[in-house]
C-alpha positions in Angstrom: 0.0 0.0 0.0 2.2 2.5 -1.1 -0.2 5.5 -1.2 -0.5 5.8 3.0 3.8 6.8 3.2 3.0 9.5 0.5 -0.4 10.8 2.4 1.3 11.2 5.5 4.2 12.7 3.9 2.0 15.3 2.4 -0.2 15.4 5.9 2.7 16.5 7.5 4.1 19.1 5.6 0.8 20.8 5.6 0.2 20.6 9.5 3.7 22.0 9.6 3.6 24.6 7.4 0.0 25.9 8.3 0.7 25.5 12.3 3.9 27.8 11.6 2.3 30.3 10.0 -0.5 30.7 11.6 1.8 31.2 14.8 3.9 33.9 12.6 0.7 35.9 11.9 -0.6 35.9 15.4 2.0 36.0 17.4 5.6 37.3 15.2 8.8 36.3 16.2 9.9 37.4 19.8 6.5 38.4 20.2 3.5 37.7 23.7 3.6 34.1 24.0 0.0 32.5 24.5 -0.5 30.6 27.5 -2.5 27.1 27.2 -1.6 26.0 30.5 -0.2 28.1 32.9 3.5 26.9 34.3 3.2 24.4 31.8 2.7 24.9 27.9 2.7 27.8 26.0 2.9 28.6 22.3 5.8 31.1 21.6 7.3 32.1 18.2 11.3 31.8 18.1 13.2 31.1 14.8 16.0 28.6 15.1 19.0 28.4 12.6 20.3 25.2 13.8 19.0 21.3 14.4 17.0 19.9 17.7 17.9 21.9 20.6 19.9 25.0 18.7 23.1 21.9 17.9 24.4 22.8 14.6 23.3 27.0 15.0 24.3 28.3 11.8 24.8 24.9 10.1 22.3 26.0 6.9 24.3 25.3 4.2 25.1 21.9 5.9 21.4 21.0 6.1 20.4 22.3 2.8 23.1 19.6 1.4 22.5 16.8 3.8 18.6 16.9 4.0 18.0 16.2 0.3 20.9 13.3 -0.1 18.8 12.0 3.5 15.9 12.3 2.1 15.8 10.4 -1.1 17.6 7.8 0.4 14.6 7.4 3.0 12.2 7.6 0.0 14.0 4.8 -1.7 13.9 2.9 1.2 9.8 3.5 1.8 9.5 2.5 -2.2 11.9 -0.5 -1.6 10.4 -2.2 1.8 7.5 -4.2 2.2 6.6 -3.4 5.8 3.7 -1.1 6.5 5.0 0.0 10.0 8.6 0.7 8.6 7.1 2.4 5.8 4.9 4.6 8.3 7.6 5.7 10.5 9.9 6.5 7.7 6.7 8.8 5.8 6.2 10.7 9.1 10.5 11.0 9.5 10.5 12.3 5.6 7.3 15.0 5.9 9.0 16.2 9.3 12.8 16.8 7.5 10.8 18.1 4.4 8.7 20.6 6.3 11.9 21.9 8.0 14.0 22.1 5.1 11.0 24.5 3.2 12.1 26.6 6.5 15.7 26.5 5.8 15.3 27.0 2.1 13.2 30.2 1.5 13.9 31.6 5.3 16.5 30.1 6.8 15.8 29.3 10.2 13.2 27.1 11.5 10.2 28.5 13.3 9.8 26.7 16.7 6.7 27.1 18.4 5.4 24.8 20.9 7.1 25.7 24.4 6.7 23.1 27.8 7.9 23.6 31.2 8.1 19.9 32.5 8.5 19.9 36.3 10.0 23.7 36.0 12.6 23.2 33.4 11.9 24.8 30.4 12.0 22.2 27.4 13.5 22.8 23.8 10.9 24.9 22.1 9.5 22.5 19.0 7.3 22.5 15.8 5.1 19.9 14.6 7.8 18.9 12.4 9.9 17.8 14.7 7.2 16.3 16.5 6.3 14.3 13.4 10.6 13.2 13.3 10.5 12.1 17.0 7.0 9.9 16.4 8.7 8.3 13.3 11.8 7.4 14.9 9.7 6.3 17.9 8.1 3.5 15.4 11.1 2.6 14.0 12.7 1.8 17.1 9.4 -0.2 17.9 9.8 -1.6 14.4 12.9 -2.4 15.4 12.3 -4.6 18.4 9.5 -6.3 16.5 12.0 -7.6 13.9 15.0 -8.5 16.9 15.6 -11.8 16.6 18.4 -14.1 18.1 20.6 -16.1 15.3 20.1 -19.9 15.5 21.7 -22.4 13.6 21.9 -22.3 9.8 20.5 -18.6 10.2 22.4 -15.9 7.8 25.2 -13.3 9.3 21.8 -11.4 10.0 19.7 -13.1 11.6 16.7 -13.8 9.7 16.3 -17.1 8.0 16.1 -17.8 4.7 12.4 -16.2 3.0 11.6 -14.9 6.3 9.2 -12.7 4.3 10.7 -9.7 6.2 10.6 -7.5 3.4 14.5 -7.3 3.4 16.1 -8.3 0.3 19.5 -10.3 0.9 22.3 -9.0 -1.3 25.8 -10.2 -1.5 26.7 -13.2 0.2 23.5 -14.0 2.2 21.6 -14.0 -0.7 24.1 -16.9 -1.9 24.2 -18.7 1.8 20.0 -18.5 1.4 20.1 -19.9 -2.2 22.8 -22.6 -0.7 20.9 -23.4 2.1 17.7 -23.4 0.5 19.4 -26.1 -2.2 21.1 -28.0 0.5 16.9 -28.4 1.8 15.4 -29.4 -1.6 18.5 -32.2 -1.7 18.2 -33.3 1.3 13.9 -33.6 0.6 14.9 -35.7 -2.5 17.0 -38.4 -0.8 14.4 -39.0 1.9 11.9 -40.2 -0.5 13.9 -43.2 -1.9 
C-alpha cells in the first residue's frame, strides 16, 4: 500500500507549514507568547538556525546539502520495503525533515513554536515537524524490536532465515548462503523419498 507513506508525507508538511504560519501571523517572532496552560505549555514564536535543541546553530548550508541526499535515500527505502509500520515511521520521518528544510530554504531558520515547562525546566521549544521526526523514529525503534531476533543455527550473518518474508532483500553473500541453504533443503527432501 504505497499511497499511506506518500499521504502522511503530504499530511505533514501541511500541519507543519499551516501550524507555523498561523503562529507567525498571530504572534511574530519574539513576540506575547500564548499561555495554554499556565507553568506548563505555551505557544511562543522563536526562529532557530540550527537542528534539535539549537546543535548545529548556523549549520544551513550543511542541512540544505545533507537533508536532500537523507531524504531520497529514505524515499527509496519506503518504495523498496514491504513493511507497512517501517514504511509509516519513515513517511512521518521524511514529511518532518521536508517541512523543515522548506524553513531553511526560503527563510532560513526554523520556526519553533510549541514551548513546555516539565516539572519547572523549560524544554526545547519544537514545531510539529519535529514532532512528526520524533514519532517516526519512535516507530522505527518499535519496528525495530518487532523484527529482533536471536541467530540460530543455519541462520544468515543477520539473523533472519532464509524467505523470512521480512521485506529485506539479501544482497551479496546472504543472498548466496539463502540460495545454498535453501538447495542443501530441496536435496536433502529428495533423498528422503527413496
Amino acid at each position: 500500500m504505497i499511497f499511506l507513506p506518500f499521504a502522511i508525507i503530504i499530511f505533514v508538511i501541511l500541519v507543519d507549514q499551516i501550524t507555523k504560519n498561523a503562529v507567525l501571523s498571530a504572534i511574530g517572532v519574539g513576540g506575547q507568547p500564548i499561555v495554554v496552560i499556565e507553568r506548563f505549555f505555551y505557544i511562543v514564536c522563536h526562529r532557530n538556525s540550527g537542528a534539535a535543541w539549537g546543535i548545529l546553530k548556523n549549520g544551513r548550508l550543511f542541512f540544505l546539502i545533507v537533508t536532500p541526499l537523507l531524504l531520497i535515500a529514505m524515499l527509496v527505502f519506503i518504495l523498496r520495503n514491504k513493511d507497512t509500520l517501517l514504511r509509516v515511521a519513515l513517511a512521518f520521518v521524511v514529511g518532518g525533515a521536508v517541512g523543515n528544510y522548506i524553513d531553511r530554504l526560503f527563510v532560513g531558520s526554523v520556526v519553533d513554536f510549541l514551548d513546555f515547562y516539565i516539572f519547572g525546566y523549560n524544554f526545547p521549544t519544537f514545531n510539529a515537524a519535529d514532532s512528526a521526526i520524533v514519532f517516526g523514529s519512535a516507530l522505527m525503534v518499535i519496528y525495530t524490536f518487532r523484527y529482533k531476533k536471536q541467530p540460530e543455527p543455519g541462520d544468515g550473518a543477520n539473523g533472519l532465515k532464509c524467505g523470512d518474508g521480512c521485506g529485506i532483500d539479501l544482497g551479496g553473500a546472504d543472498k548466496n548462503e539463502c540460495e545454498d541453504e535453501n538447495k542443501g533443503e530441496r536435496e536433502a527432501g529428495d533423498g528422503a523419498g527413496m
